[in-house]
Each structure stands twice: as C-alpha cells, then as structure tokens.
C-alpha positions in Angstrom: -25.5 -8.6 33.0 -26.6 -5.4 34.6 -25.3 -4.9 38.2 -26.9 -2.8 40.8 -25.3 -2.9 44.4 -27.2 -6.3 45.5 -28.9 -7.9 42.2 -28.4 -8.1 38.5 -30.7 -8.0 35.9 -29.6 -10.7 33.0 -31.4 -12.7 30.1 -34.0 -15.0 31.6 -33.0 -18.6 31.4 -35.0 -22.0 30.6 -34.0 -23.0 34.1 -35.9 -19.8 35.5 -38.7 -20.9 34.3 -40.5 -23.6 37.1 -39.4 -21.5 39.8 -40.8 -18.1 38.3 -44.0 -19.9 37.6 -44.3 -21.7 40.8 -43.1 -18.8 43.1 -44.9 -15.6 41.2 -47.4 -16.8 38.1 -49.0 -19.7 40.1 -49.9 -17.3 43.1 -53.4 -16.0 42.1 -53.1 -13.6 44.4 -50.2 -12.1 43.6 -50.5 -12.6 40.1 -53.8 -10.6 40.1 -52.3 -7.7 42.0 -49.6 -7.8 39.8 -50.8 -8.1 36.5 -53.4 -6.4 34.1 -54.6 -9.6 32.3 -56.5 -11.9 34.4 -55.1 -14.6 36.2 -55.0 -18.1 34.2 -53.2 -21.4 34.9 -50.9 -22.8 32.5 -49.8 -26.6 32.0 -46.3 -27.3 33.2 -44.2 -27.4 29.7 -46.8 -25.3 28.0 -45.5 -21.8 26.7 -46.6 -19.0 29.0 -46.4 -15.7 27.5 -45.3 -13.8 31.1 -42.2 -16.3 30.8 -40.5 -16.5 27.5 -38.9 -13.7 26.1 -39.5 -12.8 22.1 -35.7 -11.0 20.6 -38.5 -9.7 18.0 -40.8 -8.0 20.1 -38.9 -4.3 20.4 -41.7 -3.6 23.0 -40.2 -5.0 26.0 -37.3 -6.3 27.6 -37.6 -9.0 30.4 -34.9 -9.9 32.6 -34.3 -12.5 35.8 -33.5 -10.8 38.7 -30.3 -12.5 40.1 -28.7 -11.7 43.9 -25.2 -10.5 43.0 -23.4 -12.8 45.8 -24.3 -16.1 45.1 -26.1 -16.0 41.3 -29.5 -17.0 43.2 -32.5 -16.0 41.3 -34.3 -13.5 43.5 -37.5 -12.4 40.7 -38.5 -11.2 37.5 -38.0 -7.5 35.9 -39.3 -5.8 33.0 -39.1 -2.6 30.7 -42.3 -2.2 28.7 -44.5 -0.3 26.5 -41.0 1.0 24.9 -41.8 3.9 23.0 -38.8 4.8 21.0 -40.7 7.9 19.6 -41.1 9.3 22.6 -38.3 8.1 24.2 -41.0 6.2 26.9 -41.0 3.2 28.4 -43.2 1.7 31.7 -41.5 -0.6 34.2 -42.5 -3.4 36.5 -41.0 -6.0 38.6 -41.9 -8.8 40.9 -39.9 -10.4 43.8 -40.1 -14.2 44.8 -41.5 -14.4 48.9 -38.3 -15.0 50.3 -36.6 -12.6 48.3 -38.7 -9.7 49.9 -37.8 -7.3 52.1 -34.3 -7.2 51.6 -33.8 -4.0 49.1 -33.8 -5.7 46.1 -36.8 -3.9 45.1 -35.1 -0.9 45.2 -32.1 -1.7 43.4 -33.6 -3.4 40.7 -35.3 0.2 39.9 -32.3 1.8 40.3 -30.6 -1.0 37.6 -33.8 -0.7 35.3 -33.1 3.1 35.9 -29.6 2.9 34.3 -31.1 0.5 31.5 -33.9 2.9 30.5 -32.2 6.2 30.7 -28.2 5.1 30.2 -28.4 1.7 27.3 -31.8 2.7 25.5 -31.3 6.5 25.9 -35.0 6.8 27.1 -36.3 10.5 28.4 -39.4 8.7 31.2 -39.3 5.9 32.6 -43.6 5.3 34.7 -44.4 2.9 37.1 -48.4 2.1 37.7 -48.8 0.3 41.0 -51.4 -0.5 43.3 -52.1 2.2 46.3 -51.7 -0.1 48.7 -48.3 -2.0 47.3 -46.1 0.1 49.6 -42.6 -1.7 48.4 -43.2 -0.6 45.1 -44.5 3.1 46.2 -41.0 3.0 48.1 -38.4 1.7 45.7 -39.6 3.4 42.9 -39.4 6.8 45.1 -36.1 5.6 46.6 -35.0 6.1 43.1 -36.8 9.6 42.7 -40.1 8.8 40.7 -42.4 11.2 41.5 -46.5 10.2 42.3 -48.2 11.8 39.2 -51.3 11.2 40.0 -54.0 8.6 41.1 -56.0 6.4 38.4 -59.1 6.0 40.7 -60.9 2.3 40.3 -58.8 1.5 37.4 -58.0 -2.0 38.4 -60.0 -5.1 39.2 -58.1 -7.1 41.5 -59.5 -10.2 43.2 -63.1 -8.9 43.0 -62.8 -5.4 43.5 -61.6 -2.3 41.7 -58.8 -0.5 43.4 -56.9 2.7 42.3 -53.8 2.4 41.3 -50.7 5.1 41.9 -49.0 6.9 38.7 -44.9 7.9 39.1 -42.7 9.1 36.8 -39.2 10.1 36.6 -37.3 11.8 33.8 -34.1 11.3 32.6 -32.9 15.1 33.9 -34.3 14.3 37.0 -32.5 11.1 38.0 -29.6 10.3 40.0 -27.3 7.2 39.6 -27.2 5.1 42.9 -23.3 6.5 42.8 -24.4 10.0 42.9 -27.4 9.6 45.5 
C-alpha cells in the first residue's frame, strides 16, 4: 500500500465494490460531473468497467482509497492515459459523501504524486476538472499543479456544456508532502 499522511491508495478489493457503486457510480449526478462517458446503470453482479481493475491494461492503475487509522474505505483513485513514451500520465479521483471535506482529497494527490513521479518515474502528471469543482481545483494546487489553461464547453454535464480547468505539474517542479 501507498501511504500519504491520512489515506492509502491499495489494490481495489471485491468487497469495494457495492459500496463504490452505490456511493459514487449510482449517483448520476456525480457520476456525470465526474466522468467523460455518459452515465449508465449497471445490474448489481454485472461487471462494470469503472470497477474492476485489468493487471493487462498498462494504461491505468486504479486504486481504493483507504483512511490510514482505521482501514475504512474513503473513495476511489486513478492514474490514467499512462504514456510511458512520454513519460505522461492524467489523474483523477473521487471521494465517497461522507469522506469529503476532510483533506483526503489532497493527500491522495500528493500519494498519486509519489506514484507517478517516484514508482513509475513519470515527467507530468494533468488533472482536467470541472471549473466549478473547487476541491479538486484545491488539492491538486495544494500539491503544486499549475492551471494550464481552460478547455471552454468541452464537457456535457447534466444537460449543459461546461468548461473544464487544465493543471499540470512536472516532475522538477514537485515537492514531497515531507519537503512542503
């Protein structure tokens, strides 16, 4: 497992499974903002793509999001679109209700920080976000991504296109939550 201050990221489990689909997949809405595939429902039992994990896709790495002092699961996290070329890779998380608010957001950038850069040896790590999701705007600057830029109508959320926030941080650039 990878350890930040508050949360770890480790291997997603079969038992993760109802409660990130009921708490985060089953919520249209916040599967819609969250997500750039449209919302669907899935049959309990069924395999859901945004759950399981495939050891052969070198693409992406998903993990469960696990408060450190008790082992609760707190969300989901990923690294995606890993470009090993270019030594890229996008990342993205989401938070269960009750888990949010408490800086766990934050430190599970940092932890997918020290994945990125420290295990895979990436160069950039991007976030793409919604404009108005200020908790992701804020833990990914908490942990020195920089807004690149604005994609202006680029996603259609809930019946409307909003614009969506570009950051990016380089390897050079970033600083372990032990040197902050």
């Amino acid at each position: 497992m990878l350890t930040g201050s508050t949360v770890g990221l480790r291997a997603r489990h079969e038992e993760d499974f109802p409660v990130l689909r009921a708490e985060l997949y089953n919520d249209v809405v916040h599967s819609s903002r969250s997500d750039d595939r449209p919302w669907r429902p899935v049959a309990p039992g069924s395999q859901d793509p945004r759950l399981s994990v495939d050891h052969k896709d070198e693409g992406s790495v998903r993990f469960s999001v696990v408060e450190l002092a008790g082992g609760t699961l707190v969300g989901s996290a990923v690294l995606w679109g890993i470009d090993n070329h270019n030594r890229s890779a996008h990342l993205g998380m989401g938070l269960l209700p009750a888990s949010r608010g408490k800086g766990y957001g934050t430190d599970t950038v940092a932890v997918l920080c020290h994945y990125g850069f420290v295990v895979r040896g990436l160069h950039r790590l991007q976030v793409e976000t919604l404009s108005d999701n200020a908790a992701m705007l804020g833990a990914a600057e908490r942990n020195g991504f920089v807004r690149e830029g604005v994609l202006r109508s680029s996603a259609w959320v809930m019946g409307e296109f909003l614009d969506e926030v570009l950051l990016g941080l380089l390897a050079r650039e970033w600083r372990p939550a032990s040197e902050a």
